[in-house]
C-alpha positions in Angstrom: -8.9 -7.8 7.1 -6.6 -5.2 8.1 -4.2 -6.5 11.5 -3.9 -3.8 14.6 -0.9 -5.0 16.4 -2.0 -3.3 19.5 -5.5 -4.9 19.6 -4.4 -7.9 18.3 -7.1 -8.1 15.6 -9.1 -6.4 13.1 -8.5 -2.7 12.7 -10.6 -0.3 13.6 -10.8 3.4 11.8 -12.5 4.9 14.6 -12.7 4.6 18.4 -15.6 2.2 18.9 -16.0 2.1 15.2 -16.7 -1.3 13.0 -13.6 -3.5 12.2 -11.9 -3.7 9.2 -12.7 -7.0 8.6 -13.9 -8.9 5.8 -13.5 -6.1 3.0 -12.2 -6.7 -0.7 -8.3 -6.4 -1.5 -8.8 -2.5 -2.8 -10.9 -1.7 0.6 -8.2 -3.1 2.5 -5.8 -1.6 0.3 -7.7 1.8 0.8 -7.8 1.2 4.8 -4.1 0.7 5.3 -3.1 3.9 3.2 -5.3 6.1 5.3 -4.2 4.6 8.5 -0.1 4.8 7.1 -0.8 8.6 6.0 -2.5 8.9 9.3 0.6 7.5 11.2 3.1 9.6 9.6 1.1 13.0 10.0 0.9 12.2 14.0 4.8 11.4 13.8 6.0 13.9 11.7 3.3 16.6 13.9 5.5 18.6 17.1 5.6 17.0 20.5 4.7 20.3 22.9 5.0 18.0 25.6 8.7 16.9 25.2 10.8 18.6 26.6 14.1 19.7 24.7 
């Protein structure tokens, strides 16, 4: 299973989506890196709301 702080449970990929629960080591593996790559690009993207 991959942990979602926020929801305080299994993951999900996609609003409303199934949970990432229940899945072999190299699906969980697989799940985590696309959600870490995921989090960096909507970090590393340009706020246009914040103002300097």
């Amino acid at each position: 299973m991959v942990y979602d702080r926020e929801l305080k449970g299994p993951a999900q990929l996609k609003k409303n989506g199934p949970f990432a629960e229940k899945l072999t080591k190299e699906q969980a593996e697989y799940v985590k890196q696309t959600l870490t790559e995921s989090l960096i690009a909507q970090v590393s993207r340009p706020n246009p709301e914040r103002v300097p």
